[in-house]
N, C-alpha and C positions, 0 to 999 in steps of 0.2 A: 150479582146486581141487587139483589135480592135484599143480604146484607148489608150492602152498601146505603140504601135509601133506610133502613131500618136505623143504621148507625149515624144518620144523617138525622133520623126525625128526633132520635134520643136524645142528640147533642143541643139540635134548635132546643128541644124542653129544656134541655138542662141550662141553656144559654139563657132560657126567657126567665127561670127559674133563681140563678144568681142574681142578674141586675131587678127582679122584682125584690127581691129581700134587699138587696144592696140599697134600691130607692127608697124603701120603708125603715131601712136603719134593725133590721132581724138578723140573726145569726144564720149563716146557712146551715138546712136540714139534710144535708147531701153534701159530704164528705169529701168521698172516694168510691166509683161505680165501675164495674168492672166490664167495657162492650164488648168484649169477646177478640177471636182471632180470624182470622182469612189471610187464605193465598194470595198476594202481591204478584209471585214468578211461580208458575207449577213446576216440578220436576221432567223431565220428558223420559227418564226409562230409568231403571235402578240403578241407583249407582250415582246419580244426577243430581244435582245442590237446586234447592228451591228458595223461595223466601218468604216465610210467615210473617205478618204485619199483627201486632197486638197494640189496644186500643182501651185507653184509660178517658175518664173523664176526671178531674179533681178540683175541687173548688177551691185547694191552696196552695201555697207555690209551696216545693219539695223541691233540696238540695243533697249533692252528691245521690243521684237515683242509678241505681241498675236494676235491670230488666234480662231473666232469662227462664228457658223451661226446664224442666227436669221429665223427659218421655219416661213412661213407662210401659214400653214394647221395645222388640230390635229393629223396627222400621226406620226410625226416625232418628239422626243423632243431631245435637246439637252442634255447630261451627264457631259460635261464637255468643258473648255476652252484651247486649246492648247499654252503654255506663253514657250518660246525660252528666252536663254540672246544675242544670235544676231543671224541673217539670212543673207545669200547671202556671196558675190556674188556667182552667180550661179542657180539651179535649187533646188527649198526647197520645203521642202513634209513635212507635219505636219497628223499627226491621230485625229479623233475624235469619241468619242464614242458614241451613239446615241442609244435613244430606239424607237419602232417602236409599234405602236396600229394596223396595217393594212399590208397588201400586195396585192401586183398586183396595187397598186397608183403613184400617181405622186406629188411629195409637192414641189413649188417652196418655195425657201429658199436664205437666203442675206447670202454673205458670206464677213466678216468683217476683212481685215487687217489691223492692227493698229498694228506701231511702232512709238517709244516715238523719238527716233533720230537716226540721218543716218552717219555713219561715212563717214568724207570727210578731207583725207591726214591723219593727225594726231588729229583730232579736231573733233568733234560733232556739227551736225547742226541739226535744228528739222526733226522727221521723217515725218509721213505720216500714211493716213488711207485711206482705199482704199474699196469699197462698189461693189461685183460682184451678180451680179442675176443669178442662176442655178436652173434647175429644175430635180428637185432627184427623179428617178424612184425607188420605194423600188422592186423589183423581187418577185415573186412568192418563195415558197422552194416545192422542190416536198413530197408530202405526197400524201395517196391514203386511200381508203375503199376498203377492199378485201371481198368478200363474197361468195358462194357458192349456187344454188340453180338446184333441181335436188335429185335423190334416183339411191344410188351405189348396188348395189344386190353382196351379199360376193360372192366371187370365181367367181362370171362371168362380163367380159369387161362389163363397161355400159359408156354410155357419158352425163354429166352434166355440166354447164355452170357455168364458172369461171364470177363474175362481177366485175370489179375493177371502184371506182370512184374518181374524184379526184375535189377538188375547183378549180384548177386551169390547165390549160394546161399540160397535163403529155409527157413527152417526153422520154421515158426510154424503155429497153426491161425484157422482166420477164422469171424466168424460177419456174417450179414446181417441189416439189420431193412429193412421199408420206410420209407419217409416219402412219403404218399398212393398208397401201394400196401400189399398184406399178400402176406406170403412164405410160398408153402405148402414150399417147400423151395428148399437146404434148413435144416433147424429147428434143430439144433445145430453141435456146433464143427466144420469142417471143415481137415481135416492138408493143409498144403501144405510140399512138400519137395523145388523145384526153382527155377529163374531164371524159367520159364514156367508156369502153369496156364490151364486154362480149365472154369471150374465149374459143371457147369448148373444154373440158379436158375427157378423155378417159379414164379410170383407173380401175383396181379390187381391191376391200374391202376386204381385208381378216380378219378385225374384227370391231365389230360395234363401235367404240370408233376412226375408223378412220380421219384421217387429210390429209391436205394440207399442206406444209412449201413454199409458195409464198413468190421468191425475187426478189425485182427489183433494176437493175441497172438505175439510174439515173445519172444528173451532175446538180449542182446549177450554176447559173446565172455566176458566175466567173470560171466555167467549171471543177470545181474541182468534183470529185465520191461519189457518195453516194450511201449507199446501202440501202436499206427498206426491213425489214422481219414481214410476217405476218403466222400466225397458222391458218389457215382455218378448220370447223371441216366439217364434210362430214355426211350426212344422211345414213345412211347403214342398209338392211334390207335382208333377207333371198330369197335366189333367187326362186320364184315360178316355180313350173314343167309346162311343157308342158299339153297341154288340149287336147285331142281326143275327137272328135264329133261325133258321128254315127245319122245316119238318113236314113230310120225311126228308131224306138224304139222298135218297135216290128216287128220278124219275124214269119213265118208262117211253119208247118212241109209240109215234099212229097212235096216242089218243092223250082225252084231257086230263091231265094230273089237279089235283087239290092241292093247294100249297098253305101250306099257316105260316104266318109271318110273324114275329115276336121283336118289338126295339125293346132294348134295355139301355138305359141313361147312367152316365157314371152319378146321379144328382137327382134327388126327386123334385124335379121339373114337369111346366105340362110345353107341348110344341107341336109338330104336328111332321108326319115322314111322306114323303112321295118316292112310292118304292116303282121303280121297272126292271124290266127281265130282257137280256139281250139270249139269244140261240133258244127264244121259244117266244111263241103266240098267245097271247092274251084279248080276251073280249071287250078291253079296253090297254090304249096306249099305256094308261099308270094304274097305279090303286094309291087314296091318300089313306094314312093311319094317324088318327088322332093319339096322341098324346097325353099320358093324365098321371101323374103325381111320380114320372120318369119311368114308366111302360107304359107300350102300345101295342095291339093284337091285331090283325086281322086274316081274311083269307083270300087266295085270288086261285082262279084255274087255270093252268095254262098247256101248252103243247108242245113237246119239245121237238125240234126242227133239226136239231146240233148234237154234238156229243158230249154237249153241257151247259148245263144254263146258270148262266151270274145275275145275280137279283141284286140291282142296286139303289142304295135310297138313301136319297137328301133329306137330313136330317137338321131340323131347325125350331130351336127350341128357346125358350127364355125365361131368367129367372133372375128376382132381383132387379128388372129393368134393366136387364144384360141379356143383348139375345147373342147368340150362337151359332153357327152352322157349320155341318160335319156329313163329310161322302164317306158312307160303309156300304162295304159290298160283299156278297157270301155267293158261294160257288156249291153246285148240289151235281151231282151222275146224273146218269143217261144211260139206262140200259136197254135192247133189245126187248119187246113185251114176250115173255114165256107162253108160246104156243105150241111148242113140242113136246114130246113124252120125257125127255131130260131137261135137267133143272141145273141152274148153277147162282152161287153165292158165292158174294167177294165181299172183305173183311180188311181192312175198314171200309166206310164208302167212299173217304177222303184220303191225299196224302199231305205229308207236309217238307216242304222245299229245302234242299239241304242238308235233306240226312238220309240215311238209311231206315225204310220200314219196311214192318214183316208185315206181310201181306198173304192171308189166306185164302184159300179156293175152295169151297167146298162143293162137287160135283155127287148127280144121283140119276139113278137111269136102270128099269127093270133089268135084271139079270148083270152079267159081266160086260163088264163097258171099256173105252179108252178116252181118254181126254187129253189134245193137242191144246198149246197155250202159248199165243206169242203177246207179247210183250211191246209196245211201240213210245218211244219220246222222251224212256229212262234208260240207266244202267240194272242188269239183271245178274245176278248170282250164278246163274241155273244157265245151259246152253239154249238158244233159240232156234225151234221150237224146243218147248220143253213137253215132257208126254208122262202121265201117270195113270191108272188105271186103278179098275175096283170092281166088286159086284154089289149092285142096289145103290152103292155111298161109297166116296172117295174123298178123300183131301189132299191137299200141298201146302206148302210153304214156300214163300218169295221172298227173297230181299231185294226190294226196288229202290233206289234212290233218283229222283226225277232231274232229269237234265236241265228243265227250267218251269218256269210257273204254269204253263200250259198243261193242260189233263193231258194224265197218261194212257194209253189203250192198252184195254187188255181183250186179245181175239180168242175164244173160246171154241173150240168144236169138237165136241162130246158123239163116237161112235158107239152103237149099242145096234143090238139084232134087228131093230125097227129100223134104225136106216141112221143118216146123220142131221144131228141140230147145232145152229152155228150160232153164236152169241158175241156181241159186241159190247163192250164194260169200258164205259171212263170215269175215273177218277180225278176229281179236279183236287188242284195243288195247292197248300194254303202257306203264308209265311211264319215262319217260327221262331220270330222274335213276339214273344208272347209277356216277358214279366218285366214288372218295373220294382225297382229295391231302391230302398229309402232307409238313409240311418239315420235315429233319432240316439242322443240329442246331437245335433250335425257338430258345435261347438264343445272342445275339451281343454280343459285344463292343463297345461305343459307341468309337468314333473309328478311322476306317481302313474300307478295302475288305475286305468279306465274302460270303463264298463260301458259298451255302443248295444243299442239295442237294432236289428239291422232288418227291417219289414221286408219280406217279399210279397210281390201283387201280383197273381194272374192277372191280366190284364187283357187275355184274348177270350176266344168265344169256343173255346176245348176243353174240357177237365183234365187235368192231369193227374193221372192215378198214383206216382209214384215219383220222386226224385231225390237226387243227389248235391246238395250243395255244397259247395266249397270256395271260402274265404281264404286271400291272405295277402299280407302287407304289399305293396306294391313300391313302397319306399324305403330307402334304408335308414332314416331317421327315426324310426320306431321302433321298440322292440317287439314282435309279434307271432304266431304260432300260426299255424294254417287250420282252421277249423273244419270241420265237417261236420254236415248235417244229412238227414234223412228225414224227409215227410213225405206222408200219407195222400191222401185224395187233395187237391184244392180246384175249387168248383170256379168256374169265372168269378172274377171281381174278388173273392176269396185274396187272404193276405195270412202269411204265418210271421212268428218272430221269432228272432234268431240272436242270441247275444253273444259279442264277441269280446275278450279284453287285450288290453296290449298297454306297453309303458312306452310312454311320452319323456323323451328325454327334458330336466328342466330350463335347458338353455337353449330348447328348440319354439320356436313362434312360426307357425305357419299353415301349409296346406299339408294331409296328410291323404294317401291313397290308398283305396283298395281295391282288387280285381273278385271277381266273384265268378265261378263255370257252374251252371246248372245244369246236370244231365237228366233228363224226364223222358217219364213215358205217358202219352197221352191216353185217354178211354177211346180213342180211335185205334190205339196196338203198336203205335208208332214209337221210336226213342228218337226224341234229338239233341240238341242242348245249343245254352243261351251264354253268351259274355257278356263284361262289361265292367263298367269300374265306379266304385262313387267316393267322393272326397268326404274329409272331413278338415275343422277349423280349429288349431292349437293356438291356448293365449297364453301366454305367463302372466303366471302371477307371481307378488312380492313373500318373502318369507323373511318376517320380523323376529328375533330370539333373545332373550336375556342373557348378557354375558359375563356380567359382576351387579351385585348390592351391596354397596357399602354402608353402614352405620358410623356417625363421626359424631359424638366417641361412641364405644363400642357397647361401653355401661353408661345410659345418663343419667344424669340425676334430677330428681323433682323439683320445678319452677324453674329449669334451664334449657333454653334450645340447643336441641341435637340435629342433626341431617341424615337424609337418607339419600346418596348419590347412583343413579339405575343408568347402567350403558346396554345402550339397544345397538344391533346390528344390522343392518340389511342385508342377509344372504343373499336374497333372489337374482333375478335377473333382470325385475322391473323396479321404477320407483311408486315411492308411496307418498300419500297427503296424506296432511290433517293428522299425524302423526301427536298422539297427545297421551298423558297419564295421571290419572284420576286416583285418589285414595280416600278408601274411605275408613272413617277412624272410629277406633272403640269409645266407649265411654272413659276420661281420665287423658287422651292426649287431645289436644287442641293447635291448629295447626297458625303457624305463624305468618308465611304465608301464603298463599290460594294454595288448596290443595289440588287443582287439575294446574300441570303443565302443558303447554302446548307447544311444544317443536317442530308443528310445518312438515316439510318434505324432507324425505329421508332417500337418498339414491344408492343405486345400488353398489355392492361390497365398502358401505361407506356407517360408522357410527356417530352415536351422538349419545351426549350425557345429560341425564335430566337430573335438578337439585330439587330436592323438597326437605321444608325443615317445620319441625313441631316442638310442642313444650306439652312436659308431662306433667301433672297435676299432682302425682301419689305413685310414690312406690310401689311396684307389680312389675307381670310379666301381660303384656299386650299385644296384640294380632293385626297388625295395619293390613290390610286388602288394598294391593293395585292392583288396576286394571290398565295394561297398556291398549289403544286401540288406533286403528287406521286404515285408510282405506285405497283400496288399488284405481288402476287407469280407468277403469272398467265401473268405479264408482261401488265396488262390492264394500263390506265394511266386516273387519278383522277385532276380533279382539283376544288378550292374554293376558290370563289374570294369573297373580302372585302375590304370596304373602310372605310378610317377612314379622318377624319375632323378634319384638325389643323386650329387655331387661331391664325395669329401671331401678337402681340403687338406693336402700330403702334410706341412706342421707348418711352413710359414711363416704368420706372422701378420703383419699390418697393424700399425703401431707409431702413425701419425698421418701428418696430410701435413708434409713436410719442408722445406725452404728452394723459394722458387717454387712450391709450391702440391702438388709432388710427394709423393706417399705413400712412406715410407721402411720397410724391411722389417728384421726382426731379421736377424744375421749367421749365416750358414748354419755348422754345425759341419764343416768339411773334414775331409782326412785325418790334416791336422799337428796336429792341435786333439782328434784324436780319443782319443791316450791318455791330454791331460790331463785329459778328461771324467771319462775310466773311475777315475783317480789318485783323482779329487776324490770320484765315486761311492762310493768304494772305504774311502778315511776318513771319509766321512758315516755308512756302516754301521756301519764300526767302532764312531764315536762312540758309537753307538746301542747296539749290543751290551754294550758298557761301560756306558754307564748302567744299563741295564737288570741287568747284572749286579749294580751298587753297590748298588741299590736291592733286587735281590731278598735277598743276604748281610746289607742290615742289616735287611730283613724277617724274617730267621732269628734273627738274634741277638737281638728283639726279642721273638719268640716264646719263646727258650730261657730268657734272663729273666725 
């Protein structure tokens, strides 16, 4: 814009400038002014034709005029000559087409006016050529990389980081919608005004196939609008419940226990919990636990009555102007209070539903003792009663697995020379579906080796000290391996990753499954293990290939069009748009014409022939770069570049074949031949110019007539 009003005030002067000499009967003092160049069309990515607009003021009129530049860098090639049959007087603006290898450069470049002659009154007198030095800044175009990284949990606000990058300076504002998510931020336009951001986006997933539809508004270097739209996919995974913590694990009968209570939030939320205790006594009906930045602590006393007490609390919390509510409930023992001179411990204090756990006893009692042990409301390994014995300390080992989610009893009575002490032990039951697994990225490519990164979540309120996992295909349209893994301790909430690969056949589009068995051992002492299966999503894509170039002829020769004819294929199994081939040309060929073809949609197992034809200027060997590009259903964008190597014939031609069958060639102009050329060149102009003169003098006399 800037230019533009600059090149405007120049022209008023010079406008006010001619008609005041013109009024006064002066010669003008201003000739020929040279106002510079500017972008008309920018290029938008390398490889892309622009158009430079150069800008003459002349205060005489100029016949036969051409206009072109001569770069001097590899950025910038010239497409073409811009040739006028006169210029002036006045201000003249000529276009030129250009292709461009780079952006965000600078290519100084000679910009060449040449007119053949200048009208002066009624007559021709020789023109002029005229040599300007400019330095051509090509602009950036705005483009970005959008991406996503962060886990949306369906139905509840969570916040994950928008990253957008860019090659070049971005200068635009973005705004986000969901597609099977809603975006609680953020709501309007957002200013970005760097190569990097990362913008945090607030949003609920309501299905796991969730997106982003990211736009940004930009403007290119000549301030015109652009818009950029990108599909962002979004990780999304099932929102995990709240965790209730009690501590200790075990209570005691006939009197008040202290309990600590701990909420843990999958979400740093604040809310607020109303915990109660059913099979014990409290000095009030509830306890409320406030809530603050997604944990809450408090402590309550209570009494136990039963053979276990479940503490349970309504949980209601809100974030994002999304509230929530969630029932978690935790189950603690109940043991006999220790009043006798023998003592007993049981290991874990909990079990879990389902499986088989080892379960230890550890009894102590002065001197040589006996210990009976029965067992109620599981299956046990061992005969009932089971009986073991020791002096001072003893131990055993159980394997119980619980008949149903009800605590199991364990009756205890320890004989020692004091007499006998009887102990009652339960163990409340908990469920053992404990982890949630998520593969990222859920969506794959059909054809070729793919790489799933596979999350596992603790998701309960146990650490698991040890486990075994194992993956594998669950369809037969993949090709895949059964994996196995081994991890270490994971703490709640805790997640490990696990990468799997496997080949997607390329004529498969669809759902792909897989089952996963986790065997673990909990910090309670227990093993159990978890199933389950999770999908993933195959897409085809198109697969474009070169399958002949031809050059027609094979040698051209200089100032004659040749062709170069490219069959593309469609291998794939999808179709393609926008299917087009660009070439970009050295210095010396000049294309006749457009050098982007564009052939639309290409479907599959089907080809197409694309023609492009240029003219060489000079004898040599030349490097043309295509670029085939195109883009899938999915709106991704393909490209394949190729070069092809023309020879052009430094101006012998082929006459026919000769005596014996031999090709016979025209005779080369030497040196002794060379100034009867120029002699002959030399009266052919003449002739020329004579006529032209005959013919313009009796075009006058005709007129005067």
């Amino acid at each position: 814009m800037k230019w533009t009003i600059t090149a405007l005030v120049i022209s008023m002067a010079l406008a006010a400038l001619a008609y005041s000499q013109a009024t006064v009967g002066l010669t003008p003092s201003v000739d020929y002014l040279w106002l510079g160049a500017k972008w008309s069309q920018v290029p938008k990515y390398p490889g892309d034709i622009g158009v430079l607009t150069l800008s003459y003021y002349l205060s005489n009129q100029y016949v036969d005029v051409s206009v072109y530049i001569d770069p001097k860098c590899p950025y910038l090639t010239p497409l073409e000559t811009a040739r006028l049959p006169s210029a002036g007087p006045g201000v003249v603006t000529v276009a030129l087409k250009v292709s461009v290898s780079a952006l965000n450069v600078t290519c100084p470049v000679n910009v060449v006016f040449h007119a053949t002659y200048k009208a002066a009154g009624s007559s021709l007198t020789d023109g002029m050529e005229k040599v300007e030095y400019a330095e051509i800044y090509i602009p950036p175009y705005p483009t970005a990389e959008v991406s996503a990284r962060g886990v949306a949990y369906i139905g509840l606000p969570s916040a994950i980081t928008l990253i957008v990058k860019s090659p070049y300076l971005l200068t635009a504002s973005l705004s986000v919608q969901g597609q099977g998510a809603r975006v609680l931020s953020p709501t309007g336009q957002y200013a970005v005004n760097s190569t990097y951001a990362e913008i945090p986006v607030i949003l609920i997933a309501d299905t796991y196939s969730a997106s982003l539809l990211v736009t940004i508004q930009a403007r290119d270097w000549l301030g015109n609008p652009v818009a950029l739209t990108y599909a962002v996919p979004v990780a999304a995974a099932p929102t995990p419940p709240p965790v209730l913590y009690i501590s200790p694990t075990t209570l005691y009968l006939n009197k008040y226990n202290r309990v600590n209570l701990t909420i843990q939030l999958p979400v740093a939320a604040d809310g607020l919990a109303v915990v109660t205790a059913s099979g014990a006594v409290m000095p009030q009906s509830s306890i409320t636990i406030p809530i603050k930045n997604g944990r809450g602590s408090g402590q309550v006393e209570v009494y136990p009555v039963a053979n276990a007490v479940v503490f349970t609390a309504q949980v209601t919390y809100q974030t994002s102007g999304v509230s929530k509510t969630d029932q978690i409930s935790a189950t603690v023992s109940v043991q006999q209070t220790v009043g006798g001179i023998a003592k007993v411990v049981v290991k874990p204090s909990r079990l879990i539903a389902g499986v088989t756990n080892n379960v230890t006893l550890i009894a102590s009692a002065p001197g040589p003792f006996n210990v009976s042990v029965t067992v109620s409301n599981a299956a046990v390994d061992k005969p009932q009663p089971f009986y073991f014995g020791g002096a001072d300390t003893a131990s055993a080992s159980l394997l119980i697995t619980p008949l149903s989610n009800q605590p199991v009893t364990i009756a205890v009575s320890i004989y020692h020379s004091a007499g006998v002490d009887q102990y009652t032990i339960n163990l409340p039951v908990t469920s053992s579906s404990i982890f949630t697994v998520i593969p990222t990225p859920s969506i794959v490519k059909s054809g070729g080796n793919r790489t799933v990164i596979v999350t596992v979540i603790n998701s309960g309120d146990v650490a698991v000290q040890k486990a075994v996992v194992t993956i594998s295909p669950a369809s037969g349209n993949v090709l895949a391996s059964t994996y196995t893994f081994q991890i270490s301790r994971l703490a709640p909430l805790d997640s490990v990753q696990l990468p799997i690969s496997f080949i997607v056949p390329a004529t498969y589009s669809g759902t792909i499954a897989f089952t996963y068995n986790i065997v673990y051992t909990t910090e309670l002492g227990t093993t159990s293990s978890a199933q389950g299966t999770f999908y993933l999503q195959s897409l085809q894509t198109p697969v474009v290939n070169i399958t002949s170039v031809t050059v027609v002829p094979t040698v051209p020769e200089p100032r004659r069009t040749f062709y170069i004819s490219l069959t593309v294929v469609n291998k794939g199994f999808a179709s393609v748009s926008n299917l087009q081939v660009e070439a970009k040309l050295p210095r010396g060929i000049r294309p006749v014409t457009s050098p982007i073809y564009f052939a639309g949609q290409l479907d599959p197992q089907q080809t197409a022939t694309i023609p492009l034809s240029f003219n060489a200027t000079a004898p040599g060997q030349y490097q043309i770069e295509l670029t085939i590009s195109y883009t899938d259903q999915y709106g991704n964008y393909y490209t394949i570049p190729y070069t092809v190597t023309i020879n052009v014939a430094n101006g012998t031609r082929f006459l026919g074949p000769g005596p014996g069958g031999r090709p016979t060639t025209a005779p080369q102009v030497g040196a002794s031949n060379l100034g009867q050329t120029w002699t002959y060149a030399a009266a052919a102009v003449a002739v020329i110019i004579a006529v032209i003169s005959a013919l313009y003098l009796r075009r006058r006399r005709k007129l005067k007539s």
